[in-house]
C-alpha positions in Angstrom: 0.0 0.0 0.0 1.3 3.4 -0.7 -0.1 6.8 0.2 0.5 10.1 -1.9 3.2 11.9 0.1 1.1 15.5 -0.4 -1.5 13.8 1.7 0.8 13.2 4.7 2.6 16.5 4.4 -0.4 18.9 3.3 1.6 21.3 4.9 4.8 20.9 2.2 4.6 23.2 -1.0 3.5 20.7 -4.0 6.5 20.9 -5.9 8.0 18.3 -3.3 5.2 16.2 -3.1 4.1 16.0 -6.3 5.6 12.6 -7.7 6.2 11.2 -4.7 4.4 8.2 -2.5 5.3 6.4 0.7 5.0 2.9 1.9 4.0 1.3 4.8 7.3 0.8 5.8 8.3 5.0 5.4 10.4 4.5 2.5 9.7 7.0 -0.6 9.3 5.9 -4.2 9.2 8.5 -6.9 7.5 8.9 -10.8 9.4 11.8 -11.2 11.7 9.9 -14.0 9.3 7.8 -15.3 9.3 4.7 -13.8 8.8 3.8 -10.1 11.9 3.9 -7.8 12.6 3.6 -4.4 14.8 6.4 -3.3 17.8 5.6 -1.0 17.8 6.7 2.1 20.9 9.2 3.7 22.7 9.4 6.5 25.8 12.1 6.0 25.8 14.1 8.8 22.8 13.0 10.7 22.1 10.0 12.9 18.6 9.7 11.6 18.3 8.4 7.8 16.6 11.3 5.5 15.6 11.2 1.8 16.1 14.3 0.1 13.3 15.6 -1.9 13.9 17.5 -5.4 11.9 20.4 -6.9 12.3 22.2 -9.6 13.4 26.0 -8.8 14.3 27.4 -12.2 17.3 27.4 -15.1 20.4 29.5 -14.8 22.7 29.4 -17.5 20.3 27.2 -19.1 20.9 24.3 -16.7 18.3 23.1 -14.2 18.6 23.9 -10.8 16.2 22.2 -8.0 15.2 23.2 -4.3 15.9 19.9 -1.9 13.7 19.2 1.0 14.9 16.4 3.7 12.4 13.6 4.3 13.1 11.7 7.5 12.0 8.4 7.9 11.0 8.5 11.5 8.5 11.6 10.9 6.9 9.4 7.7 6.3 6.4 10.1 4.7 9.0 12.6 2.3 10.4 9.8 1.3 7.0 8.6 0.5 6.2 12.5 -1.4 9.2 12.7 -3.1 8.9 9.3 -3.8 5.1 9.8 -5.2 6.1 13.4 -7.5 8.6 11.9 -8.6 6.4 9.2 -10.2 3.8 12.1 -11.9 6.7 13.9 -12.8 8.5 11.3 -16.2 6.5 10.8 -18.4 7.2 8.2 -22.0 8.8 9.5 -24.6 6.4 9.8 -28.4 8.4 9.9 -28.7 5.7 12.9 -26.3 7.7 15.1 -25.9 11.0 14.0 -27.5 13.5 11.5 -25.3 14.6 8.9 -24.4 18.4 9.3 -21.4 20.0 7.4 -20.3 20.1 4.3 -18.4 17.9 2.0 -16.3 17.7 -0.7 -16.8 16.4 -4.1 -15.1 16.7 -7.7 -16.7 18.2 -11.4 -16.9 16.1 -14.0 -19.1 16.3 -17.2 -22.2 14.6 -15.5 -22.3 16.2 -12.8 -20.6 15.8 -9.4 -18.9 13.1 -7.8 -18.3 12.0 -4.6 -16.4 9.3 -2.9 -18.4 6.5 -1.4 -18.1 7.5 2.2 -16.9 11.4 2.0 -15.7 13.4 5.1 -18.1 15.7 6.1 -16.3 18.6 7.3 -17.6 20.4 10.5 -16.6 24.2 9.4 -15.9 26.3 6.4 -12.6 27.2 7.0 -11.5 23.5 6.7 -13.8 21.9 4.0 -12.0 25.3 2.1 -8.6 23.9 3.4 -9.7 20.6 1.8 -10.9 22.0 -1.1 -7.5 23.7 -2.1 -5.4 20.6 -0.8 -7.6 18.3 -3.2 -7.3 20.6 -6.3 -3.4 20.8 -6.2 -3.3 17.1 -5.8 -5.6 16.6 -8.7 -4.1 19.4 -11.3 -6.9 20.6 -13.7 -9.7 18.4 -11.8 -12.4 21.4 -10.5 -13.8 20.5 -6.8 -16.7 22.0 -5.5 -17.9 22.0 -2.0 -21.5 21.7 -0.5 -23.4 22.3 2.7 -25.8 19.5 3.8 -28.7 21.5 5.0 -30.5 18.1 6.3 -31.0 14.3 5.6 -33.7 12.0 5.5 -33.9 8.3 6.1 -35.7 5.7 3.7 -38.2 3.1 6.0 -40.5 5.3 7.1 -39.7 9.1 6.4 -37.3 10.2 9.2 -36.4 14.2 8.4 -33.4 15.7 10.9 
């Protein structure tokens, strides 16, 4: 299993995510060359083993030059912990438990909107707007779009909330 390294660092600009995935283990593989590779891991000058992350930053004297960015290992084990923590209890809403209030996310497409089969519903505006952004630079050239749910209703008898 690999996870998008963009959605364990949201916080990292997307020129050092973009590209780049992690496995369960906290190495890093890269598409940036084409193929899949699993980038070596450093240890010059620090106990801890890093992977350096490349960007592009520009030409100068028409040669690439690239920003780097230092991945440790031990903070992408920590993220998976936290994301694979979330994931269990971050339970989708069942109209059993809780009315759904919020908003969520979902992407454009030429019939219509789509959403994923159990979305986050998002308590405020300020994050399902966070989530918004994050999504669209993951997905260059995909449009999201974000709606409020204003109530639900439950099939077996009509239960409005």
């Amino acid at each position: 299993m690999k996870i998008a390294l963009g959605t364990l660092f949201p916080e990292l600009e997307v020129g050092f995510t973009t590209g780049y995935t992690a496995d369960e283990h906290g190495y890093i593989w890269s598409t940036r060359q084409g193929t899949e590779r699993k980038l070596t891991l450093q240890t010059y000058r620090v106990k801890t083993p890093y992977t350096c992350l490349n960007k592009p930053a520009g030409y100068r004297f028409g040669k690439a030059i690239t920003a780097s960015h230092s991945m440790k290992r031990t903070d992408v084990i920590a993220r998976l912990a936290k994301f694979n923590a979330a994931k269990t209890i971050d339970k989708p809403y069942s109209p059993l438990t809780a009315s759904a209030t919020g908003y969520v996310v979902g992407s454009v497409t030429l019939h219509g909107l789509s959403f994923a089969n159990s979305p986050k519903i998002h308590k405020s505006l300020a994050e399902v707007r966070t989530e918004t952004e994050r999504l669209a630079k993951i997905h260059p050239g995909t449009t999201f779009a974000y709606l409020e749910i204003k109530g639900n209703c439950t099939a077996g008898g009509v239960n409005w909330s």
